[in-house]
C-alpha positions as semicolon CSV with decimal commas, in nm:
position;residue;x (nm);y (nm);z (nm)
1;X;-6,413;27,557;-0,725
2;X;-6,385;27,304;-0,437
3;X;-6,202;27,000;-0,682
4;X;-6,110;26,614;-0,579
5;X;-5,844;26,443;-0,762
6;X;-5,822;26,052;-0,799
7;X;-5,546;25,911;-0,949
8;X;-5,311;25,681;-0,882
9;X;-4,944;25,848;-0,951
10;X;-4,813;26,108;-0,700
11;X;-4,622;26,309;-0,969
12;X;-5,010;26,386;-1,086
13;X;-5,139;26,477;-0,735
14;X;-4,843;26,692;-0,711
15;X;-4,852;26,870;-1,060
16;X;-5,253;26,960;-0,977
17;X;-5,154;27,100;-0,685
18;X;-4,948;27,348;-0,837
19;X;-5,142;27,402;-1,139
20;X;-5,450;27,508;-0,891
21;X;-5,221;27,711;-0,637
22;X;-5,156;27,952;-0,945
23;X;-5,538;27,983;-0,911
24;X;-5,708;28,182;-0,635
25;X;-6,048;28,031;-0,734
26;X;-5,933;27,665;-0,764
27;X;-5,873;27,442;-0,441
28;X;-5,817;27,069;-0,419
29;X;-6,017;26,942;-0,110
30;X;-5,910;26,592;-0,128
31;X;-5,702;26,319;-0,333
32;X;-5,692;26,002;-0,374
33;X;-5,527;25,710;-0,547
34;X;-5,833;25,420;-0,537
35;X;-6,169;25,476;-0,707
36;X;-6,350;25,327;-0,386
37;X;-6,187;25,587;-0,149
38;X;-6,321;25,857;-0,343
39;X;-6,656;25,710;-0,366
40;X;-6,687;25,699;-0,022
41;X;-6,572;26,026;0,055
42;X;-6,824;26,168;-0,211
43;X;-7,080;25,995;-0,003
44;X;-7,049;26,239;0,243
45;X;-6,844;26,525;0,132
46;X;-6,981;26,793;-0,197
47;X;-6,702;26,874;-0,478
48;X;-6,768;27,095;-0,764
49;X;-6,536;26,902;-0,956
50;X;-6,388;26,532;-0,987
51;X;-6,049;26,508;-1,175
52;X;-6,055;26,150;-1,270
53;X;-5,777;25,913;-1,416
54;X;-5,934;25,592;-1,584
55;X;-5,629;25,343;-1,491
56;X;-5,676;25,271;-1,100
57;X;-5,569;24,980;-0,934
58;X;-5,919;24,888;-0,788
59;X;-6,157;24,987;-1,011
60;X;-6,028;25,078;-1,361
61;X;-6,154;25,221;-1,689
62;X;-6,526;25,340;-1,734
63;X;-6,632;25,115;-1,468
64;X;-6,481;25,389;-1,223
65;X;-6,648;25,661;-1,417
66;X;-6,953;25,546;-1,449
67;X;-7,026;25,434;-1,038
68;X;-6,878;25,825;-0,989
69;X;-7,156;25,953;-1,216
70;X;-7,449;25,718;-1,092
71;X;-7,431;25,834;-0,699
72;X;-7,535;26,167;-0,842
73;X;-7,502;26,467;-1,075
74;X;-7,128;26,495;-1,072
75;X;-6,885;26,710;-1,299
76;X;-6,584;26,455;-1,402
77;X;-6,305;26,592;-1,598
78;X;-6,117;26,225;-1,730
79;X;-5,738;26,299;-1,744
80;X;-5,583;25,992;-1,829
81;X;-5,330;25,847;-2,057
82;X;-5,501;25,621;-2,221
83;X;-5,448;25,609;-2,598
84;X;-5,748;25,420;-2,680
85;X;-6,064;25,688;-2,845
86;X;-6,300;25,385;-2,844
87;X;-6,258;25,412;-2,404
88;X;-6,294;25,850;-2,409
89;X;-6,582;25,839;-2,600
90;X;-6,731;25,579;-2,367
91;X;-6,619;25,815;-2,126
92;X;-6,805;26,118;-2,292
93;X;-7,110;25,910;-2,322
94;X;-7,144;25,755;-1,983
95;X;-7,116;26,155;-1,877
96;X;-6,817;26,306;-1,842
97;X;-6,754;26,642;-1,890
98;X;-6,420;26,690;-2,050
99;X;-6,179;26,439;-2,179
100;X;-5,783;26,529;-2,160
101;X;-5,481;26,301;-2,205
102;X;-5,189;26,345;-1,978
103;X;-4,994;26,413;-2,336
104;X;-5,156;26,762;-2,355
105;X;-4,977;27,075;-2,267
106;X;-5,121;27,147;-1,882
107;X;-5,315;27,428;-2,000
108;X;-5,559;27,185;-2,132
109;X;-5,635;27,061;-1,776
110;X;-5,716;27,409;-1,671
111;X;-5,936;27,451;-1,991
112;X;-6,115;27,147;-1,920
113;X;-6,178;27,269;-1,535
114;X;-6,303;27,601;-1,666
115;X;-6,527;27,464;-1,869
116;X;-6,679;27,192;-1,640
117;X;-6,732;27,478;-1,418
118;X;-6,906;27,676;-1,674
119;X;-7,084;27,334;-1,769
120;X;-6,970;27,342;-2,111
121;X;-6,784;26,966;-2,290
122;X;-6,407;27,015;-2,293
123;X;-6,200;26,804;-2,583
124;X;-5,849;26,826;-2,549
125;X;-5,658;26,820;-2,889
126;X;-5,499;26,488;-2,815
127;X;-5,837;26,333;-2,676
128;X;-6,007;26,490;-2,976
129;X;-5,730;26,326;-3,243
130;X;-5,748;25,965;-3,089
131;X;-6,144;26,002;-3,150
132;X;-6,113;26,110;-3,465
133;X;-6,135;25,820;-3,654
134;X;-6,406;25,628;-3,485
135;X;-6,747;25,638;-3,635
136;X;-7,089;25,692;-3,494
137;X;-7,154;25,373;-3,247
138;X;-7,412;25,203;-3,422
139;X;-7,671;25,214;-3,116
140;X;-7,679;25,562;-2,889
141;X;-7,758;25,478;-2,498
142;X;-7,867;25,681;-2,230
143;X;-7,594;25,736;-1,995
144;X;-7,794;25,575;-1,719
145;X;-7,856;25,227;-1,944
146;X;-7,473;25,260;-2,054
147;X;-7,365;25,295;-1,702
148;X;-7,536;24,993;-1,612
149;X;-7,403;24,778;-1,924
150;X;-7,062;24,902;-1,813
151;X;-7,090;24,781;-1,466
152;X;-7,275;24,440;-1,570
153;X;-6,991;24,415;-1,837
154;X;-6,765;24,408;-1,490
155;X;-6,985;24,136;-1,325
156;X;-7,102;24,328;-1,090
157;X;-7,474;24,187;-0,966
158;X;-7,832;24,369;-1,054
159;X;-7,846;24,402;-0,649
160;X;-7,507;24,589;-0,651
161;X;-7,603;24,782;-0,932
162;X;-7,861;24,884;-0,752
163;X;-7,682;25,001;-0,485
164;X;-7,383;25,169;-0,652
165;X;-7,579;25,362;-0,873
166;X;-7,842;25,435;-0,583
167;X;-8,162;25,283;-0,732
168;X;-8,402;25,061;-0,694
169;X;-8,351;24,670;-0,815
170;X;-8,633;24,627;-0,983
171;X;-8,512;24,960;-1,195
172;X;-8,194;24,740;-1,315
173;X;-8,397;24,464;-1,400
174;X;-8,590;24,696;-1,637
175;X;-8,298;24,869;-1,831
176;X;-8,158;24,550;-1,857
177;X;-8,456;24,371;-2,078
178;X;-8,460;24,684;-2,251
179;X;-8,120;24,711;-2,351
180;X;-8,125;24,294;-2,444
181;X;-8,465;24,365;-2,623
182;X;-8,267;24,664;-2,824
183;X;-7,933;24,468;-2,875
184;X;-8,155;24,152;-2,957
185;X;-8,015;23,910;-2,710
186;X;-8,181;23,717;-2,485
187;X;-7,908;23,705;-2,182
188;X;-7,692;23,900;-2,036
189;X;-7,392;23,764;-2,077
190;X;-7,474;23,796;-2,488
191;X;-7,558;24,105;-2,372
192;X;-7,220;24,251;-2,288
193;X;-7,043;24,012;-2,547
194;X;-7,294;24,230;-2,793
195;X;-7,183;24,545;-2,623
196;X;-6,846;24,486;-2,628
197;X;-6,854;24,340;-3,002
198;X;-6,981;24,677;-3,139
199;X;-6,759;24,907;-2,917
200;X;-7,095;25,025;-2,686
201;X;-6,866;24,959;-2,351
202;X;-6,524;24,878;-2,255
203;X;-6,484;24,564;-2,082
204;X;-6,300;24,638;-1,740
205;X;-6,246;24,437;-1,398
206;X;-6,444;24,536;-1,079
C-alpha cells in the first residue's frame, strides 16, 4: 500500500515511519506538513492511501479534507487530535474513510489503514466515544454538496470551487441554490451561518 502522510508535527512523520517499516506491505511514498503541498503532489503522483491530520497551518479542519476528496476518489484515514465529534463526523461525512485520534493506542492507525485498504469505515474507540453523544444532523448531504458548503463556509469563490474540486462553475452554482433552497435561505452567507448553526460544517480558514 503506496501511503502519503500530511501532518504537521515531525514526531508523527517519524512514528508512521516506523509503524509501516514493521510492515512489508506498507510504504510511505511521501510526507508532508501543508495541505497545499500534498495537493499538488496528488496532482500528479497516485497513493493508495492519504493519512491526514485536520490541524495544518495552511489549510485546517475539513476544509483540507474535503479539497483532498474532491480532486478524486481518494482513501483518507483522519488521524488527528482533535477532541471535537461534531468535526470527525463532518469528517466521516464529507468522505473519509476512518477516523482515529492521536490518543489511541497505535494499533488503531494500522487498523484504520487495513481497513481503508480493504475499503471498509474504521472508528477508533476514542473517535467513536467523542461521537457518541451527538445526534443525527438534522439534514443528511451528499458529500459532494457538503464539500462545497465546507469550502464556501471558508470563503473560498464558486470559480475556485470549481477548480479545487475539478468541476465545472456552473455545477457550483447549482448545488449551491439547492442546498439554500433545502436549508431555506436565500444567500449564501445565511447559508453557511445556517450550516454552521445546526452543526452541518465546521467553520475553518482557507
Amino acid at each position: 500500500m503506496r501511503i502519503i502522510v500530511v501532518d504537521d508535527h515531525e514526531l508523527a512523520h517519524a512514528g508512521l515511519r516506523m509503524l509501516c517499516a514493521a510492515r512489508e506491505d506498507l510504504a510511505i511514498v511521501a510526507s508532508f506538513t501543508l495541505a497545499r503541498e500534498a495537493l499538488a503532489w496528488l496532482e500528479e503522483n497516485a497513493a493508495d492511501i492519504v493519512v491526514l491530520d485536520l490541524d495544518l497551518p495552511d489549510l485546517a479542519g475539513p476544509a483540507a479534507l474535503a479539497e483532498m476528496l474532491g480532486g478524486g476518489p481518494r482513501k483518507v484515514v483522519i488521524l488527528t487530535g482533535a477532541n471535537s465529534g461534531e468535526v470527525l463526523r463532518t469528517c466521516l461525512d464529507l468522505g473519509a474513510i476512518a477516523v482515529v485520534s492521536k490518543g489511541d493506542p497505535v494499533e488503531c492507525t494500522l487498523h484504520a489503514i487495513d481497513s481503508a485498504h480493504e475499503d471498509r469505515r474504521y472508528v477508533s474507540p476514542t473517535a467513536e466515544k467523542l461521537m457518541g453523544g451527538l445526534g443525527e444532523p438534522p439534514i443528511v448531504l451528499p458529500p459532494r454538496q457538503l464539500a462545497i458548503l465546507q469550502l464556501v463556509a471558508g470563503g473560498v469563490s464558486n470559480k475556485e470551487i470549481a477548480y479545487r474540486l475539478g468541476i465545472a462553475a456552473p455545477t457550483v452554482s447549482f448545488h449551491l441554490a439547492e442546498l439554500r433552497r433545502r436549508l431555506g435561505v436565500d444567500s449564501n452567507r445565511q447559508l453557511v451561518n445556517r450550516a454552521v448553526s445546526i452543526g452541518l460544517v465546521i467553520s475553518s480558514a482557507t
